[in-house]
Backbone atoms as SQL, in Angstrom:
CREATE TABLE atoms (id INTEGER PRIMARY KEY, chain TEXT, resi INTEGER, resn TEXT, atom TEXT, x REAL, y REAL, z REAL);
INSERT INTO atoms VALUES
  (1, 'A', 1, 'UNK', 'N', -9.993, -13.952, 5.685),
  (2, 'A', 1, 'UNK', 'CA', -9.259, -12.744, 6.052),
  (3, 'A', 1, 'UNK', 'C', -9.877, -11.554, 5.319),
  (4, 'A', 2, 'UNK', 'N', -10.003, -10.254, 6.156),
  (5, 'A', 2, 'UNK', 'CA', -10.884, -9.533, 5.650),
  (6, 'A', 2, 'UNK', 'C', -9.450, -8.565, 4.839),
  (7, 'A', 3, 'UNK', 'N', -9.826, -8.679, 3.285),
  (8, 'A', 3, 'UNK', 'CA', -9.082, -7.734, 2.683),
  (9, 'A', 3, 'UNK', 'C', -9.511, -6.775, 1.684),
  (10, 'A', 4, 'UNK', 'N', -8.888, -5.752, 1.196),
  (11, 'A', 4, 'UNK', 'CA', -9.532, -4.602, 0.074),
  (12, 'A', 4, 'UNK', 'C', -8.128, -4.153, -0.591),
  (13, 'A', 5, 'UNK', 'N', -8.274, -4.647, -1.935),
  (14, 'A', 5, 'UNK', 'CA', -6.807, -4.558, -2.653),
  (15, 'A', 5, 'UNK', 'C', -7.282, -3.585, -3.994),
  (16, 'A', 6, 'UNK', 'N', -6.607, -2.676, -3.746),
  (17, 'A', 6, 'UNK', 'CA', -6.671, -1.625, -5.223),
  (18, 'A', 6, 'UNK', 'C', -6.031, -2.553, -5.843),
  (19, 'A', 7, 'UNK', 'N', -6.497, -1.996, -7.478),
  (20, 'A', 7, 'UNK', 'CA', -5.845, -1.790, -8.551),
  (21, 'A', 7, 'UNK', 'C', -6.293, -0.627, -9.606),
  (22, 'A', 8, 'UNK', 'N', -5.170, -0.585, -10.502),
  (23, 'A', 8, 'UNK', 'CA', -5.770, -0.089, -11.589),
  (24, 'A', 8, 'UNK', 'C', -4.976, 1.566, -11.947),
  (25, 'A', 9, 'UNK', 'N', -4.004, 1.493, -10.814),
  (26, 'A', 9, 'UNK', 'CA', -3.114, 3.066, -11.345),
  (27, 'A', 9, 'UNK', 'C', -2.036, 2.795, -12.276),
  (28, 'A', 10, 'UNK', 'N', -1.741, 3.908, -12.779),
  (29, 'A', 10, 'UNK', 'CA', -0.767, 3.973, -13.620),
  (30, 'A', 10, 'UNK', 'C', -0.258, 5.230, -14.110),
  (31, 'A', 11, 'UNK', 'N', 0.958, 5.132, -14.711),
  (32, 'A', 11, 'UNK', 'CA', 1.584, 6.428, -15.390),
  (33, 'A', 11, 'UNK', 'C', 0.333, 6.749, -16.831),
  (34, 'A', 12, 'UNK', 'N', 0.019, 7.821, -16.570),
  (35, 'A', 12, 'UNK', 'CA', -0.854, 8.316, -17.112),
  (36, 'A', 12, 'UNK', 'C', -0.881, 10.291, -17.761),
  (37, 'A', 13, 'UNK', 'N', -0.808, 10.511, -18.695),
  (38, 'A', 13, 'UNK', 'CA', -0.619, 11.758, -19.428),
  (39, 'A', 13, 'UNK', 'C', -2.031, 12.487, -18.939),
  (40, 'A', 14, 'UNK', 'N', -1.657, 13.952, -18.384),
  (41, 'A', 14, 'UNK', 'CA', -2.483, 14.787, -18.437),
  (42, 'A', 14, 'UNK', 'C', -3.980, 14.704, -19.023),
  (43, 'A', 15, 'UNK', 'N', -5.406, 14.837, -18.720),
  (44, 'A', 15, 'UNK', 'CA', -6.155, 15.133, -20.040),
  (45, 'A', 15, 'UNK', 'C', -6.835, 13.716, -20.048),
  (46, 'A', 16, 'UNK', 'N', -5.747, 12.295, -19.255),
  (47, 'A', 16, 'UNK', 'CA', -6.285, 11.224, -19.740),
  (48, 'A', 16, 'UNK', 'C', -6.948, 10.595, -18.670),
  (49, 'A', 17, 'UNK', 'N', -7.811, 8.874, -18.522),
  (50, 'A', 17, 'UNK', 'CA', -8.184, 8.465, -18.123),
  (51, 'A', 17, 'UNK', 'C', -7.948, 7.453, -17.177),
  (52, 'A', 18, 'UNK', 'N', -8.458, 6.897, -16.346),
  (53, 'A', 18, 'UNK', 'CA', -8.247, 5.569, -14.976),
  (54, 'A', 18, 'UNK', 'C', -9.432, 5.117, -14.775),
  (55, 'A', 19, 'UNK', 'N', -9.283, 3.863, -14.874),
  (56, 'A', 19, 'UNK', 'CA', -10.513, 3.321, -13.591),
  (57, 'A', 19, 'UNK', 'C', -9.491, 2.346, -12.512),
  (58, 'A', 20, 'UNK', 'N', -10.025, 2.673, -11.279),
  (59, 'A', 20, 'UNK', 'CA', -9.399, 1.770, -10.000),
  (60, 'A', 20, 'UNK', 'C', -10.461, 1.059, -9.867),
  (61, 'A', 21, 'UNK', 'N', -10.166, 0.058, -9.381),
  (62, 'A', 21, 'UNK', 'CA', -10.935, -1.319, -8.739),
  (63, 'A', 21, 'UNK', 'C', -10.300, -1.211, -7.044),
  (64, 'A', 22, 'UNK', 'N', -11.517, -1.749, -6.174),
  (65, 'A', 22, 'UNK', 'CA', -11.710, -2.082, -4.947),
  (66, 'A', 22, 'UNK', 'C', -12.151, -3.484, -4.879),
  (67, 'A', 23, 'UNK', 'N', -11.126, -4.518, -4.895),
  (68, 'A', 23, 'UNK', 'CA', -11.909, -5.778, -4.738),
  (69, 'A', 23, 'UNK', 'C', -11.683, -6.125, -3.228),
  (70, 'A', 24, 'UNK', 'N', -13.025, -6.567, -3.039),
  (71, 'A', 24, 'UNK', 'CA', -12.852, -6.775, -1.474),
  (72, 'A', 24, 'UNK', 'C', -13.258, -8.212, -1.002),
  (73, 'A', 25, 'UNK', 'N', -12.592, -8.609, -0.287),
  (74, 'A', 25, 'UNK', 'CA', -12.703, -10.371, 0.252),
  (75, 'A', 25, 'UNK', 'C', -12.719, -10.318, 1.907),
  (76, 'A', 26, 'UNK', 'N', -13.413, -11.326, 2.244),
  (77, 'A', 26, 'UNK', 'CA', -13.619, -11.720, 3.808),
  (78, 'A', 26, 'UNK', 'C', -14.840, -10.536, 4.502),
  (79, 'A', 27, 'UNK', 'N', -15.447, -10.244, 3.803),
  (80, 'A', 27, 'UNK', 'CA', -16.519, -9.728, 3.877),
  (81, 'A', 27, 'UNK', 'C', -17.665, -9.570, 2.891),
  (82, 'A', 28, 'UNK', 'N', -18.962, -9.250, 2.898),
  (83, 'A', 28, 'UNK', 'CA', -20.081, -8.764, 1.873),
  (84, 'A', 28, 'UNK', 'C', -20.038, -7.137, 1.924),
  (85, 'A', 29, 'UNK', 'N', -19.594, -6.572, 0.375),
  (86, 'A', 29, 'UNK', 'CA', -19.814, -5.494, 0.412),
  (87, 'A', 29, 'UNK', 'C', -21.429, -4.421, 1.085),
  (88, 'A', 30, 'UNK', 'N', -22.146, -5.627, 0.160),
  (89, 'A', 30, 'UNK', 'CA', -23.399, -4.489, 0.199),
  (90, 'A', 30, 'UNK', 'C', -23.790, -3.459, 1.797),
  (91, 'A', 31, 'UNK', 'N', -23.782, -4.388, 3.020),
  (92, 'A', 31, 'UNK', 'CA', -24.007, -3.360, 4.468),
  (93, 'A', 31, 'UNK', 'C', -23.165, -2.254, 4.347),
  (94, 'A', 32, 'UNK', 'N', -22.108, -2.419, 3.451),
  (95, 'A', 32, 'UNK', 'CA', -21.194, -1.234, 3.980),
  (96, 'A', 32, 'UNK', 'C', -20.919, -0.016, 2.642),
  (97, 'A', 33, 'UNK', 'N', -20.944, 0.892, 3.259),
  (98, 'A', 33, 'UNK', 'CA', -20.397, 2.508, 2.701),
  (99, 'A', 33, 'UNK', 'C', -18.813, 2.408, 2.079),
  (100, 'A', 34, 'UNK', 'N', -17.917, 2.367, 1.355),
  (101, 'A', 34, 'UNK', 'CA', -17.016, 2.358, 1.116),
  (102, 'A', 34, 'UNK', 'C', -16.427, 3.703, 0.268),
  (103, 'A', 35, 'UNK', 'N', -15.057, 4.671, 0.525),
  (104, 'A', 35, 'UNK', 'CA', -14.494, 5.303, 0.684),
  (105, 'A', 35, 'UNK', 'C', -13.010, 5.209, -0.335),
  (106, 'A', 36, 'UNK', 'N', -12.898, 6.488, -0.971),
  (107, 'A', 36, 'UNK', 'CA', -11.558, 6.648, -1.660),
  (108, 'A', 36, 'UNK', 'C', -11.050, 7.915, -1.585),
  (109, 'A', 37, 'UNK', 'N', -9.655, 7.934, -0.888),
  (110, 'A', 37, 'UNK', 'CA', -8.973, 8.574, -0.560),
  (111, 'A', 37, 'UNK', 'C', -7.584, 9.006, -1.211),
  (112, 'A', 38, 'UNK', 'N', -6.664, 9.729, -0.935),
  (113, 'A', 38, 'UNK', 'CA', -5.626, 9.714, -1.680),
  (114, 'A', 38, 'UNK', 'C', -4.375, 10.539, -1.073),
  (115, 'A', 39, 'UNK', 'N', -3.287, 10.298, -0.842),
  (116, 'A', 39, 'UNK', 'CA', -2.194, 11.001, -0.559),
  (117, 'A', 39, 'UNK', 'C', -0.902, 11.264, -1.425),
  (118, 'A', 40, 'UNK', 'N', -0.635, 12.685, -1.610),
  (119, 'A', 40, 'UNK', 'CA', -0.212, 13.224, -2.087),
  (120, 'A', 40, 'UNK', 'C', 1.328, 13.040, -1.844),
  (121, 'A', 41, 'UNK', 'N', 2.882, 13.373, -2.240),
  (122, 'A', 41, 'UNK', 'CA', 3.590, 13.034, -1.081),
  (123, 'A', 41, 'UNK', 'C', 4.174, 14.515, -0.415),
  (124, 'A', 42, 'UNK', 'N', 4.504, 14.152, 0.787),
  (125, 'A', 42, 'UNK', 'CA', 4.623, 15.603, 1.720),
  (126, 'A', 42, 'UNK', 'C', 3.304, 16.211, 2.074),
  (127, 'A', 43, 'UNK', 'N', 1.571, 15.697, 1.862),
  (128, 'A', 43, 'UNK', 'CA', 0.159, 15.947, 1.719),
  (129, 'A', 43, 'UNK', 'C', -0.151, 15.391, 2.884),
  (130, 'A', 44, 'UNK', 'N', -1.425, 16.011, 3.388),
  (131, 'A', 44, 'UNK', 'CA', -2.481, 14.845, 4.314),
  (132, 'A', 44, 'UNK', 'C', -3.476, 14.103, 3.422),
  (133, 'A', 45, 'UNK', 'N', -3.006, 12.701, 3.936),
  (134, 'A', 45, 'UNK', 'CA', -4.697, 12.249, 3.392),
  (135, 'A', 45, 'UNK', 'C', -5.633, 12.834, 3.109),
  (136, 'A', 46, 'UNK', 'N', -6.093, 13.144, 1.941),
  (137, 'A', 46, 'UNK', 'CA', -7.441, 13.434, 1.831),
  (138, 'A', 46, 'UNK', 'C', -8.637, 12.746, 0.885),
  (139, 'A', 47, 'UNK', 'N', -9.613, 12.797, 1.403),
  (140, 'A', 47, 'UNK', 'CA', -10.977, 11.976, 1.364),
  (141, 'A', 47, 'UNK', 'C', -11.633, 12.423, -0.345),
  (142, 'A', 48, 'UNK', 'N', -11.767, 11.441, -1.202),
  (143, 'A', 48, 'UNK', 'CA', -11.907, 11.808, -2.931),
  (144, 'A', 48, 'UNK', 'C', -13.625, 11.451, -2.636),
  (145, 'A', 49, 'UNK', 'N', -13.359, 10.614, -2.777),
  (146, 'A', 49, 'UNK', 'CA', -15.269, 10.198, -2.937),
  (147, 'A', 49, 'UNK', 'C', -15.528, 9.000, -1.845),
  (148, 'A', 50, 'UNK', 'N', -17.314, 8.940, -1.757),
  (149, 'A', 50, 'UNK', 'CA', -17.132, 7.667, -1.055),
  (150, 'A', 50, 'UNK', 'C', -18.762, 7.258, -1.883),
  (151, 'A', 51, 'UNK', 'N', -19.450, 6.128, -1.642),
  (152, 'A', 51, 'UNK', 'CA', -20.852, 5.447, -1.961),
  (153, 'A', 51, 'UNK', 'C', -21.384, 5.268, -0.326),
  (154, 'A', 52, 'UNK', 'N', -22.455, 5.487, -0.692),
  (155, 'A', 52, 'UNK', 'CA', -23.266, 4.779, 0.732),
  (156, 'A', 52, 'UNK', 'C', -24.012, 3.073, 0.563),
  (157, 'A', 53, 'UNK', 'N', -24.521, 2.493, 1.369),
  (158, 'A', 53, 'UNK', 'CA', -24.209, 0.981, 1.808),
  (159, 'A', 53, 'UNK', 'C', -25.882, 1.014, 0.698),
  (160, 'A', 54, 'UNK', 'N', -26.874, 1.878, 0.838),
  (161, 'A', 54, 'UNK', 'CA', -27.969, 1.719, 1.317),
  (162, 'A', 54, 'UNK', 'C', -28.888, 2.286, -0.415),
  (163, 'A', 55, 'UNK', 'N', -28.682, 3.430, -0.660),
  (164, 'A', 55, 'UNK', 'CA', -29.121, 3.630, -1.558),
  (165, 'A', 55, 'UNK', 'C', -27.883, 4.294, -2.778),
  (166, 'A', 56, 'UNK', 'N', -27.108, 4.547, -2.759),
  (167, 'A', 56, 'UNK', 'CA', -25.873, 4.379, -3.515),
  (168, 'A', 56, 'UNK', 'C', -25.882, 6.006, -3.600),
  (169, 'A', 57, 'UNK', 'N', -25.923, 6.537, -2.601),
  (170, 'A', 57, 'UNK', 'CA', -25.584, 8.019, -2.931),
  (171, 'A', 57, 'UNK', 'C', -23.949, 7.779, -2.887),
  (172, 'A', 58, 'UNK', 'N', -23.445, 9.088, -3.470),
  (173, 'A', 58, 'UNK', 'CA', -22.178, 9.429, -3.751),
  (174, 'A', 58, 'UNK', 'C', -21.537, 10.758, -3.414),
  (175, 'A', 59, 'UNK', 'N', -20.888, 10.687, -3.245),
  (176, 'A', 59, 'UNK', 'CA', -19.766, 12.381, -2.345),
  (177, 'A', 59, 'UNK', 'C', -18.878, 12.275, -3.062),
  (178, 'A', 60, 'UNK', 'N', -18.680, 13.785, -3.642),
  (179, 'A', 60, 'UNK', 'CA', -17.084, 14.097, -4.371),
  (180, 'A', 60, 'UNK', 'C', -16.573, 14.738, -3.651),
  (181, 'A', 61, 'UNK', 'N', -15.260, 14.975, -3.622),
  (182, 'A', 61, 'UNK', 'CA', -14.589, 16.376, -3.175),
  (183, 'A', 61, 'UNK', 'C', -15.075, 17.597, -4.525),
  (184, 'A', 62, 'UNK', 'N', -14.465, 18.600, -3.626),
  (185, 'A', 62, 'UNK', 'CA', -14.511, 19.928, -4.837),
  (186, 'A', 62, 'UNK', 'C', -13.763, 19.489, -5.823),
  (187, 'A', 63, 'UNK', 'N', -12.267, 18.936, -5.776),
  (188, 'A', 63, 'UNK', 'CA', -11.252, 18.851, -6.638),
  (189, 'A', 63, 'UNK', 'C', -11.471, 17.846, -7.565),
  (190, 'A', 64, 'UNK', 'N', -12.360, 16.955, -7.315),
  (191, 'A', 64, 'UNK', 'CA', -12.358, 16.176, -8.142),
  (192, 'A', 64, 'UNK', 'C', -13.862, 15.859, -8.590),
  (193, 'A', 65, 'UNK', 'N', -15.058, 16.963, -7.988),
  (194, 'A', 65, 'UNK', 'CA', -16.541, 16.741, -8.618),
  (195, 'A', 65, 'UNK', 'C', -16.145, 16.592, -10.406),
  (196, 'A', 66, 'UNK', 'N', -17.594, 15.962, -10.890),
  (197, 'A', 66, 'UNK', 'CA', -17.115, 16.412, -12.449),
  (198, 'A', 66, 'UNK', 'C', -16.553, 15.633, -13.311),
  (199, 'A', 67, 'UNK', 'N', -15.380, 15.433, -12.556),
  (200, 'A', 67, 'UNK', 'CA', -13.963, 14.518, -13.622),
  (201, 'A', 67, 'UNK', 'C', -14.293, 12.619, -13.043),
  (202, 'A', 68, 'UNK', 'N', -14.877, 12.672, -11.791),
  (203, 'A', 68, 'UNK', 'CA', -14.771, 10.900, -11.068),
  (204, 'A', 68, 'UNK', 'C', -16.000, 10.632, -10.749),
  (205, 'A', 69, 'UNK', 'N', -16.264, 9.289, -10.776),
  (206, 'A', 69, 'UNK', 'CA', -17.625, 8.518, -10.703),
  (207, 'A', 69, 'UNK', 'C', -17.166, 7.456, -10.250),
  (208, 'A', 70, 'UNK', 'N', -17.569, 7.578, -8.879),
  (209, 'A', 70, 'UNK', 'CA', -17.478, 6.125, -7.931),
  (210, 'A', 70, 'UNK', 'C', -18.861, 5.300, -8.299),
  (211, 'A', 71, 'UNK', 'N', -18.354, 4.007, -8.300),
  (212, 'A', 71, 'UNK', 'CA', -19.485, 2.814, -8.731),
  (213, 'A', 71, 'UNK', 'C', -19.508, 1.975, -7.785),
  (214, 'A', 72, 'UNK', 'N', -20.147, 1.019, -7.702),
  (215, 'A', 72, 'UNK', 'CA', -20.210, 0.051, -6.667),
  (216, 'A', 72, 'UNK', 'C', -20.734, -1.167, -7.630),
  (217, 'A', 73, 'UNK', 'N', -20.447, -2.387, -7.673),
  (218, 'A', 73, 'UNK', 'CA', -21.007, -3.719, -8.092),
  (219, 'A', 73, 'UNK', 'C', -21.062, -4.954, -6.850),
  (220, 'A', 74, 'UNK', 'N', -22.231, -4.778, -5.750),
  (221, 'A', 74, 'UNK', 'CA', -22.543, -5.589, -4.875),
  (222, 'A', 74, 'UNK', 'C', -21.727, -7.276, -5.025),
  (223, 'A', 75, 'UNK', 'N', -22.502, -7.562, -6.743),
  (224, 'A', 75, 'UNK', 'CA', -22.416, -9.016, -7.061),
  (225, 'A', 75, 'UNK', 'C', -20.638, -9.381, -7.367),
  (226, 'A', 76, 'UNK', 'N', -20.194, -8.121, -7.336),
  (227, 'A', 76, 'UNK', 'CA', -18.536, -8.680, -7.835),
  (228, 'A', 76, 'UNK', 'C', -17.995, -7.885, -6.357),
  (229, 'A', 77, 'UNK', 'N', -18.685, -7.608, -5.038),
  (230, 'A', 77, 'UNK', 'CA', -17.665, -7.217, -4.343),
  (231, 'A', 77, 'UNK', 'C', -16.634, -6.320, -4.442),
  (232, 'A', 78, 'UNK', 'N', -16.971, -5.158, -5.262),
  (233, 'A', 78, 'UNK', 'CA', -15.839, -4.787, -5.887),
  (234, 'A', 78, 'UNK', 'C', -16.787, -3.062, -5.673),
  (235, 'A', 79, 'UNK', 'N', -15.680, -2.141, -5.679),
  (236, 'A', 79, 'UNK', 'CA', -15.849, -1.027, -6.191),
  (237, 'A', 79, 'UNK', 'C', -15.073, 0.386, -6.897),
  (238, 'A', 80, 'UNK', 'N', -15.579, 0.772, -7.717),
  (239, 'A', 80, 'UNK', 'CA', -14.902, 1.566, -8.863),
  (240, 'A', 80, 'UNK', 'C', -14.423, 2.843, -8.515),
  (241, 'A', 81, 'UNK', 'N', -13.304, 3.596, -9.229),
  (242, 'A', 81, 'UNK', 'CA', -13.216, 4.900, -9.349),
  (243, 'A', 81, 'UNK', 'C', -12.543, 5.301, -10.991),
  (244, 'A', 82, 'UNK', 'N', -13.932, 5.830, -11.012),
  (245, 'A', 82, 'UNK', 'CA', -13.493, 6.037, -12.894),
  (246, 'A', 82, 'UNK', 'C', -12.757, 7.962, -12.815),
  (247, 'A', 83, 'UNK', 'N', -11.773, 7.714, -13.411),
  (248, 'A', 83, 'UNK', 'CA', -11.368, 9.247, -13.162),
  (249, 'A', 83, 'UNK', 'C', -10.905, 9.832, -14.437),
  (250, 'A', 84, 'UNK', 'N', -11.604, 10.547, -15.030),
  (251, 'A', 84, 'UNK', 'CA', -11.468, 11.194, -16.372),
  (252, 'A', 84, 'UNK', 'C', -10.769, 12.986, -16.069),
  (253, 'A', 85, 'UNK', 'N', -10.066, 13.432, -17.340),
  (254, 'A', 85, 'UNK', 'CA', -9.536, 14.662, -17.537),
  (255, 'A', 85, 'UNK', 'C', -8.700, 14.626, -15.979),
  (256, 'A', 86, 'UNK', 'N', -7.855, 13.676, -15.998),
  (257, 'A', 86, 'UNK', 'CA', -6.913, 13.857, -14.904),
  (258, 'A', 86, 'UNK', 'C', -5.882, 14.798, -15.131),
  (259, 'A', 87, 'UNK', 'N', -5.412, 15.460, -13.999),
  (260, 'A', 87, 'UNK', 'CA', -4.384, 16.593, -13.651),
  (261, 'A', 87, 'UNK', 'C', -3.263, 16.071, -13.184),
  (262, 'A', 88, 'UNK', 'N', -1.847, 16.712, -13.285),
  (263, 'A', 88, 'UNK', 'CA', -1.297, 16.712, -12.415),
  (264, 'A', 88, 'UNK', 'C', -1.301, 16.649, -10.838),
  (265, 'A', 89, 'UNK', 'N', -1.878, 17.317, -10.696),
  (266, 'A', 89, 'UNK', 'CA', -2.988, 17.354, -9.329),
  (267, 'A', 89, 'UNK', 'C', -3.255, 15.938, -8.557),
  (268, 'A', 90, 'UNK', 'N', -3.686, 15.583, -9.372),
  (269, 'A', 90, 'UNK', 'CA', -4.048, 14.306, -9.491),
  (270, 'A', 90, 'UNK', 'C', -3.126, 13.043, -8.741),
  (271, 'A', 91, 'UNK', 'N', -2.191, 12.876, -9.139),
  (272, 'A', 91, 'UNK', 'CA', -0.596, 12.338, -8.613),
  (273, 'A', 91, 'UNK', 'C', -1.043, 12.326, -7.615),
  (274, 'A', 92, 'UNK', 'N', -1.094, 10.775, -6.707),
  (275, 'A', 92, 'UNK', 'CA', -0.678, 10.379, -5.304),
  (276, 'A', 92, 'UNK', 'C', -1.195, 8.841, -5.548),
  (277, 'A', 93, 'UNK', 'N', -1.306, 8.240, -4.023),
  (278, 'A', 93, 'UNK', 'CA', -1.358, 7.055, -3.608),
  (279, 'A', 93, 'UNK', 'C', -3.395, 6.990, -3.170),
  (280, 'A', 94, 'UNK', 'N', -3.545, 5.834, -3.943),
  (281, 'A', 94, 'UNK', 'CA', -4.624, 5.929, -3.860),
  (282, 'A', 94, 'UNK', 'C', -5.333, 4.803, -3.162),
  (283, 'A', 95, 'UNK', 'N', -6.321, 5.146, -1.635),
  (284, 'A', 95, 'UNK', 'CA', -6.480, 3.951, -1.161),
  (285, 'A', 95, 'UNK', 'C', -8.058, 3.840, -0.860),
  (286, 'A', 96, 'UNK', 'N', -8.682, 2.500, -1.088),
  (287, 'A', 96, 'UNK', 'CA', -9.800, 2.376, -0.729),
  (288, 'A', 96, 'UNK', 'C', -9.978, 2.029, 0.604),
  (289, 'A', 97, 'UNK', 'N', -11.400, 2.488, 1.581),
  (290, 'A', 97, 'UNK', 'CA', -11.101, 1.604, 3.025),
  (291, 'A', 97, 'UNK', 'C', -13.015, 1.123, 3.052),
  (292, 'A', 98, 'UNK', 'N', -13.349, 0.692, 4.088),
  (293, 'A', 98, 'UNK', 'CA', -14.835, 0.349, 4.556),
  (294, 'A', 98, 'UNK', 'C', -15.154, 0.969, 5.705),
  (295, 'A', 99, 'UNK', 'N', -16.284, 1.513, 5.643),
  (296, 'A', 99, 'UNK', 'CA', -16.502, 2.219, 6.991),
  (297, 'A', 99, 'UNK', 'C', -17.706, 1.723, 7.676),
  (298, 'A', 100, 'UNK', 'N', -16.860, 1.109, 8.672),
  (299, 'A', 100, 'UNK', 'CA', -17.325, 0.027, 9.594),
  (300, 'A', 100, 'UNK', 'C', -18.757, 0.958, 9.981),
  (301, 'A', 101, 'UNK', 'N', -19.157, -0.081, 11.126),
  (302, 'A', 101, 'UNK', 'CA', -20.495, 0.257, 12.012),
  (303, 'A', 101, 'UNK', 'C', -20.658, 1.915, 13.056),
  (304, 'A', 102, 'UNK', 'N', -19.555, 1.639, 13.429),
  (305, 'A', 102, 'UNK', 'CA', -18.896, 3.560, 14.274),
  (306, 'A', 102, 'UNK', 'C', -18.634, 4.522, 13.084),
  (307, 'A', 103, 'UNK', 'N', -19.243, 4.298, 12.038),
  (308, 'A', 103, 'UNK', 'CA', -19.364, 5.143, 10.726),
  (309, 'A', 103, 'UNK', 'C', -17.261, 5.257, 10.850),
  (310, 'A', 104, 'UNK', 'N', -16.530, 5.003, 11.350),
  (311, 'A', 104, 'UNK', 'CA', -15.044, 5.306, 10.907),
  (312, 'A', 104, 'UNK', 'C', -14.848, 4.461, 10.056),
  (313, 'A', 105, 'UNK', 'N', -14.002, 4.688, 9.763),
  (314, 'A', 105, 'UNK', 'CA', -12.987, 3.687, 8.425),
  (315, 'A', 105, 'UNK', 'C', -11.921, 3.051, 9.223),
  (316, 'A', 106, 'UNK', 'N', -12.723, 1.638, 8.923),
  (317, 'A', 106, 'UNK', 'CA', -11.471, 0.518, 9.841),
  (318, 'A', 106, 'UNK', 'C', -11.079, -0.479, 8.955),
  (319, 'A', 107, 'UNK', 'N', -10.840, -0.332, 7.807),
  (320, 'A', 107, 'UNK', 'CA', -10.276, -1.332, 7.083),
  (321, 'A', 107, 'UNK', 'C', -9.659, -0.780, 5.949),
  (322, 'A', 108, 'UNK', 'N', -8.661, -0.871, 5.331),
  (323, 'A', 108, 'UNK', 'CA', -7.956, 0.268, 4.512),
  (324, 'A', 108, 'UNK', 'C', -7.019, -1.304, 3.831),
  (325, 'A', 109, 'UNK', 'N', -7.075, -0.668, 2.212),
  (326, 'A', 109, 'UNK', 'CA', -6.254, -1.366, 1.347),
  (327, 'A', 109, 'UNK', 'C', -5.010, -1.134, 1.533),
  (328, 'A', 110, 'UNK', 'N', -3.993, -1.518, 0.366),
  (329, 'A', 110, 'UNK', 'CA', -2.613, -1.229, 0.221),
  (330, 'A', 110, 'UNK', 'C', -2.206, 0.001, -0.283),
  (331, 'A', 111, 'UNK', 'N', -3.027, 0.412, -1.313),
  (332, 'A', 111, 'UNK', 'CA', -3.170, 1.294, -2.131),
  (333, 'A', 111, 'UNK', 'C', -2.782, 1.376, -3.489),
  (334, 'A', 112, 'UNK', 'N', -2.926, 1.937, -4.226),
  (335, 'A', 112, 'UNK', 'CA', -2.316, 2.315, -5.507),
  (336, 'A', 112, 'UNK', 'C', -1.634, 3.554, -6.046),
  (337, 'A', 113, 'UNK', 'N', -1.031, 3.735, -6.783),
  (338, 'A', 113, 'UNK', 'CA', 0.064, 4.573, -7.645),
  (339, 'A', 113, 'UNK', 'C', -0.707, 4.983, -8.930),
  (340, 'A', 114, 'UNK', 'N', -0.911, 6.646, -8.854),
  (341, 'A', 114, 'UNK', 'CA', -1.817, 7.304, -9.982),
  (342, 'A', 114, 'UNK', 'C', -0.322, 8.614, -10.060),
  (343, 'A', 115, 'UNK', 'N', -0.078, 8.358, -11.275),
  (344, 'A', 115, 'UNK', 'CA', 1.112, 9.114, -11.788),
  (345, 'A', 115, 'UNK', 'C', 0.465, 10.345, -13.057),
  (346, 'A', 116, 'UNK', 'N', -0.189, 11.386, -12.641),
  (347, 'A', 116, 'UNK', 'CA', -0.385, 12.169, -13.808),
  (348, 'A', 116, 'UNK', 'C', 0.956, 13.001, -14.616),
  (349, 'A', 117, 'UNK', 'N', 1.516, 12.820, -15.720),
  (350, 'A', 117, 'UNK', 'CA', 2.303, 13.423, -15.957),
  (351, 'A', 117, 'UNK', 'C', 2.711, 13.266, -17.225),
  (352, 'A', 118, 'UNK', 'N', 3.381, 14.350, -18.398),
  (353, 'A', 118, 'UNK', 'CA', 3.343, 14.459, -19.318),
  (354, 'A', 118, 'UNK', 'C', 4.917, 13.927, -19.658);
């Protein structure tokens, strides 16, 4: 069964740090580009970073260049979002997905809970 399960949020103080995990099963990461997103509540989805399949380039948003470093580890299937000097801002639901062959995103985790707050 093809799945992608965050972890790794938490209630977390202003100023401080996260890393999320993307572990992914019923598939091989490496062909694919994978994507982290986040919703705010009362927000639209919006798109944080993603890696490419191929040579590991990386995309930030504006809001979050700087502060996050998406990783990728082929051999553990897995991929990272390290997020330093977090904001309030910051606060929402955080989900990883894979972006299939039609370059869309057709496979989407559960998500996770990133609580910035003092």
């Amino acid at each position: 069964q093809l799945q992608l399960v965050e972890s790794g949020g938490d209630l977390v103080q202003p100023g401080g740090s996260l890393r999320l995990s993307c572990a992914i099963s019923g598939f091989l990461l490496d062909p694919y580009a994978i994507g982290w997103f986040r919703q705010a509540p009362g927000k639209e989805r919006e798109g944080v970073s993603c890696i490419s399949s191929s040579d590991g380039t990386t995309y930030y948003a504006d809001s979050v260049k700087g502060r996050f470093t998406i990783s990728r580890d082929n051999a553990k299937n897995t991929v990272y979002l390290q997020m330093n000097s977090l904001k309030p801002e910051d606060t929402a639901v955080y989900y990883c997905a894979r972006r299939g062959g039609s370059l869309e995103y057709d496979y989407w985790g559960q998500g996770t809970q990133v609580t910035v707050s003092s």
